[in-house]
C-alpha angles and dihedrals in degrees: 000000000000107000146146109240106221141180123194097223128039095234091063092049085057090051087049095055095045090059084070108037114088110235125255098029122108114269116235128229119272137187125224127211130199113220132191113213113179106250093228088067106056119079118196116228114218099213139148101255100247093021107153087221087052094081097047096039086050093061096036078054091044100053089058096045135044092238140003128207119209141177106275103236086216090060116009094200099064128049139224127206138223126204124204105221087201102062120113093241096050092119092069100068094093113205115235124197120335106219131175113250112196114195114235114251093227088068089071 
């Protein structure tokens, strides 16, 4: 499924991308957006972080909004959220300031 993989705060953005990174090797350089996505569009998924059903309750949910926001499974207290690129009313997620985000040496 087509879709925007989103955080709501910059820091978990930066928990997400260490999950993949392999430890040790130098990080490259990345760049951050800020999005606006209209409230009314973005249903929040009550899940277990890590559920098995979360996955295929997330893209039932996500054929029918615009966007979802779950539980990071990284960190449960804060959410991330997903946009679908094919839905009708993408063109309504408004794209804010493009900055560059280094990643800190100390985190490898």
């Amino acid at each position: 499924m087509r879709a925007v993989y989103c955080s709501e705060t910059s820091s978990l953005a930066l928990l997400e991308i260490l999950t993949g990174l392999p430890f040790g090797v130098g990080h490259p350089a990345y760049l951050i957006v800020d999005l606006t996505v209209p409230d009314g569009s973005i249903a929040h998924l009550e899940v277990e972080p890590g559920d098995p059903d979360s996955q295929r309750l997330g893209a039932a949910a996500l054929n029918r909004h615009l966007a979802v926001a779950v539980p990071s499974v990284v960190n449960p207290l804060e959410r991330n959220v997903v946009i679908n690129p094919l839905h009708r009313d993408f063109d309504r997620v408004k794209p804010g300031r493009l900055r560059p985000f280094r990643l800190d040496s100390r985190l490898g």
